[in-house]
N, C-alpha and C positions, 0 to 999 in steps of 0.2 A: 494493613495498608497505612504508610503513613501518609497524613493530612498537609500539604505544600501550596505552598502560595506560587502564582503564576510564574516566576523566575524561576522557582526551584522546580518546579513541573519542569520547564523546558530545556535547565541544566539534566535533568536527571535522563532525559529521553537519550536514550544511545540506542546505537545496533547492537543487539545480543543474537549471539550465534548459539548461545548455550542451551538447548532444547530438553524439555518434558513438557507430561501430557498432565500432572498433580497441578493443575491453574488454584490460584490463590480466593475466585472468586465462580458465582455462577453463569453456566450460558446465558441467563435471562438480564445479568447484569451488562455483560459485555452487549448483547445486541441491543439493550436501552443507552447505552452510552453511544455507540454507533450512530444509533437514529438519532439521538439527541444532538451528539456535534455535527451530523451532517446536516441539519436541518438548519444549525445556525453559523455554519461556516460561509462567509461570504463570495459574493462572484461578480466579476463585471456586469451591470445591465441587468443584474440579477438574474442570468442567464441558468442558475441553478444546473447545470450540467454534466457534473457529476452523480457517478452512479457508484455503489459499494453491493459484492455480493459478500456475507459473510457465508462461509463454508467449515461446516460442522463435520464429521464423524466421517461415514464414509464419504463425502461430499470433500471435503478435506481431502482426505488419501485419494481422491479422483482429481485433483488437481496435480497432486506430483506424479500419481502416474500417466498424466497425459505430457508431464514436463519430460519424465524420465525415458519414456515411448520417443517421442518426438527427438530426443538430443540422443539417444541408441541409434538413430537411424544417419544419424549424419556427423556423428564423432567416433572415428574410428576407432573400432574392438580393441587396438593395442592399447588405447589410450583413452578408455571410457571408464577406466577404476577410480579415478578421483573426481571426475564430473558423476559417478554414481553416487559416491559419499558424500561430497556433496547436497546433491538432492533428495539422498535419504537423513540427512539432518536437517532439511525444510521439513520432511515428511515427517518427522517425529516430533514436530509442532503439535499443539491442539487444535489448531484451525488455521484457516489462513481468510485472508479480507482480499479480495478480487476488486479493482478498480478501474471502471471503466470513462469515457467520456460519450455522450449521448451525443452525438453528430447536428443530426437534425434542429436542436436547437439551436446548435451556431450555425450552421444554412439558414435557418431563418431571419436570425437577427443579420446575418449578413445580405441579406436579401433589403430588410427593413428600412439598414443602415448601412448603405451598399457604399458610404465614404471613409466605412471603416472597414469595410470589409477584410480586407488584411490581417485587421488587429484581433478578430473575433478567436479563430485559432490559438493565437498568442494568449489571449486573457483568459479562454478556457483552461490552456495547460498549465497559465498559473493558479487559477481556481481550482485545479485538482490537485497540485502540490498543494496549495493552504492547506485542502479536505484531508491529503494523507499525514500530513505535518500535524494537524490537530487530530487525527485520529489516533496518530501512532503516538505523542503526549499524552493524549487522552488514556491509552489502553498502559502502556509505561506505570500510567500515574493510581492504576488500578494495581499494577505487581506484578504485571508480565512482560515478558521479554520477547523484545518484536526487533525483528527485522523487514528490509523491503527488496523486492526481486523485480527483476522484468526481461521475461523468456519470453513477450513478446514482441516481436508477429508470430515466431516460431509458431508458437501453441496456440494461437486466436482462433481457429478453425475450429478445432475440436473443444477448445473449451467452451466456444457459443453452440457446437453440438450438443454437447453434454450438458447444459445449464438451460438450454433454451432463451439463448439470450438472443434478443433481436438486433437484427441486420444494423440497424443505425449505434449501437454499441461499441464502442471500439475499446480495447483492452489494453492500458494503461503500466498497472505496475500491479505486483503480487505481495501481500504482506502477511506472513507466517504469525502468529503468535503461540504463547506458550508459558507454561512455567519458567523461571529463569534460574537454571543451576547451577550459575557462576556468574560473576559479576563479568561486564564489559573488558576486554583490554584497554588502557588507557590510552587516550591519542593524544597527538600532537597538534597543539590552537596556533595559529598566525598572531601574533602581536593584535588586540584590536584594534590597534590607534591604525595599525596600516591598512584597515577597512572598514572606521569609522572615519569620518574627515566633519572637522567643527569647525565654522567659519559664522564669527557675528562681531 
């Protein structure tokens, strides 16, 4: 693993599609990094409402097969061979990070602060992009290659079946991780100067 200062952390974070299960580091390390940056990723109001399941082994493989169940049934048979391989190249991840947002908290605080009511929703969803922003640098900066999904609502039913996850959860975004077998293809940046603006 090499050791990067916070720039290069967050140059370094891409989407890797390139999948194995040989991860570079232990389960014990990945889920103390998890808890540790979600515990200091910030939130409006300190709403804390973000939720992470991380999903190991078979727990893991029961998430694509509830993906790949679910998208069988409503993509038709002539045309299900590339949404299959698809989701069997998530599936050959080593785990994946489930993201939820806890509801109830923002009823509350919307209830509390019923002049902002509006905005509670809003500051949430961007409180769980920081959480997955810092998680997926976070895991990156470990030596695995992550990507991020989101087959929900499709799959929200049965995944809070199968997880036993409560009713005020709501299911966010899916992030695969994994060994990474190939470096990212390179993309294309926007000019910065056309989405930073300086004025003093």
């Amino acid at each position: 693993m090499t050791e990067r200062n916070f720039y290069e952390a967050v140059a370094h974070r891409r989407t890797n599609y390139a999948l194995g299960r040989n991860i570079p580091v232990t389960e014990e390390k990945i889920i103390d990094t998890v808890e540790k940056v979600t515990r200091e990723v910030p939130s409006a109001f300190n709403m804390q409402s973000g939720r992470v399941i991380v999903t190991l082994g078979k727990y893991h493989d029961k998430v694509w097969d509830i993906v790949m169940e679910t998208l069988r049934k409503i993509v038709p048979a002539d045309k299900f061979a590339p949404t299959e391989a698809k989701v069997k190249g998530f599936a050959a991840a080593y785990g994946t990070l489930l993201y939820f947002e806890e509801t109830d908290t923002v009823k509350k605080l919307q209830g509390q602060f019923p002049g902002y009511a509006a905005n509670f929703p809003v500051w949430a969803s961007q409180g769980n992009g920081m959480l997955q922003f810092a998680l997926w640098t976070a895991l990156t900066d470990l030596g695995l290659g992550v990507n991020i999904q989101h087959y929900n609502p499709l799959i929200d039913q049965a995944v809070k079946a199968a997880f036993e996850v409560p009713d005020s959860w709501t299911l966010v975004a899916q992030m695969p991780f994994e060994e990474p077998t190939a470096d990212p293809k390179p993309i294309e940046k926007l000019d910065v100067k056309e989405r930073v603006w300086v004025r003093k």
